[in-house]
Every structure is written in structure tokens, then in C-alpha cells.
N, C-alpha and C positions, 0 to 999 in steps of 0.2 A: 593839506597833509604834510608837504614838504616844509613848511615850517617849525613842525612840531619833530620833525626826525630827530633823531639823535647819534651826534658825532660818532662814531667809531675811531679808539684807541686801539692799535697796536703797536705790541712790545714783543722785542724778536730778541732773542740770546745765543752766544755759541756754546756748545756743552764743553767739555773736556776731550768729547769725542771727538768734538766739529760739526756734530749735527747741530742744523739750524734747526732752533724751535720758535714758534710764533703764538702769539695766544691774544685774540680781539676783542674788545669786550666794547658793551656799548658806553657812552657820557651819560648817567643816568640825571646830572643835575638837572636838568633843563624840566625834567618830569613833576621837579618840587613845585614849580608853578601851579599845576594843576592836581597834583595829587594832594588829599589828605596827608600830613602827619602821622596820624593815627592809621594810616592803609599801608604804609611803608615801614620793611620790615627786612633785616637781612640777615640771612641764615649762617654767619661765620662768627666765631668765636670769640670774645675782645681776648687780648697782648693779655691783660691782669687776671682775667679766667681760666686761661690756658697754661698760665704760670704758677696759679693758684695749685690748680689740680695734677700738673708736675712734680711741685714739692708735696704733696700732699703721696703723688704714687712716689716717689724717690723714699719720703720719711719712710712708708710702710712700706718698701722694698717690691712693689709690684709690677706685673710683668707686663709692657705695656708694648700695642701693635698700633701702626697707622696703616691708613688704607685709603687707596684715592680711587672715587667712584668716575671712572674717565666718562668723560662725557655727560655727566650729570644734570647740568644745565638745560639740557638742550632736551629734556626729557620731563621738564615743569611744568606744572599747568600753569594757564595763563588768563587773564579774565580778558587782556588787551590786546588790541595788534600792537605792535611795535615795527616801528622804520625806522633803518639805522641808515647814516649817510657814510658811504667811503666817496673819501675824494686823492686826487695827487697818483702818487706810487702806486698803493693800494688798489685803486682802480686799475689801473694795468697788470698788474698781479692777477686778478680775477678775470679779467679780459685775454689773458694770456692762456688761465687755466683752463677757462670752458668761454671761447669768443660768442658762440651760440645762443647761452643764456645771457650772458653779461653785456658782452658787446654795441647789440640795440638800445640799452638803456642807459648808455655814458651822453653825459648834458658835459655844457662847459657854458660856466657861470658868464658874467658878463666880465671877469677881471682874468678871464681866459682861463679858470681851475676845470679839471675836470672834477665831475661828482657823479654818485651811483647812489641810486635809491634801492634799498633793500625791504621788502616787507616778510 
């Protein structure tokens, strides 16, 4: 199974405020191997859709709202499990926040990484 996991990306910003914001998400390439074409499928808008339909509410003077459903992901159904690897910083990050859950399951590869298997 740990061959099949999938990296985890994090990308951390500073606001204006100075809060740090973080946001992880999995390497989903690795899944192309084994996934259908036709099964893969992602729910976000293309650049020239969203441009489209801008000038299209700007021409007609419409009165337009965004809305960000927090946490929406994390509330999808799934047909698969998914394991995602954090290795490096990130594992200590998580090891720092809850040593109890995390802690036990820190490996360190043979070229001395640490790595955390997530399911």
C-alpha cells in the first residue's frame, strides 16, 4: 500500500494580517497509472469558463456573489481509500500537534527522511 500513497503538497502564505495560512492537498498524479481516464473528473471551473461567464454578467450588469464552502472536500464521497505520505517538516508539524496519534507511525526511509503514512 505504501507504494501507491500519494505525496502531500503543502503551501503555507502570510496574510496581510500575518496569519499563517496553510492548505495540503494530495499529488494526485501518481493515481493516472491506475485510474481510468474516463473515471477522473475535477469539479473546478477552467480560466476561459469563468472569464466567459464574467463578461457575459459584466455585459448584462449583474449582480454577482462568491461563496467558499470551507471544508468542502473533506465531506465527498469516496469509492477509494486514499494514503497520503507527509515526510520532512511536515511530519514534525503533525507530531508536535497530537504526538499520540502521529507520533507512533513516523518511519525514516533508509536515506534517513522521515515519513508518515496517512489513511
Amino acid at each position: 500500500e505504501r507504494h501507491d500513497a500519494l505525496r502531500s503538497i503543502t503551501l503555507v502564505s502570510e496574510k496581510r494580517s500575518g496569519r499563517i495560512k496553510g492548505r495540503t492537498v494530495a499529488d494526485g498524479r501518481p493515481q493516472r497509472k491506475y485510474t481510468a481516464p474516463e473515471d477522473v473528473h475535477s469539479p473546478t471551473v477552467s480560466t476561459e469558463g469563468l472569464m466567459t461567464s464574467l463578461a457575459i454578467d459584466a455585459k448584462e450588469r449583474r449582480y454577482v456573489v462568491t461563496a467558499d464552502v470551507e471544508g468542502a472536500y473533506l465531506h465527498a464521497d469516496m469509492d477509494e481509500t486514499v494514503i497520503m505520505m507527509f515526510d520532512d517538516d511536515m511530519v514534525d508539524y503533525m507530531v508536535e500537534t497530537n504526538p499520540e496519534k502521529y507520533g507512533p507511525h513516523v518511519h525514516i526511509n533508509k536515506y534517513g527522511k522521515k515519513r508518515l503514512y496517512v489513511q
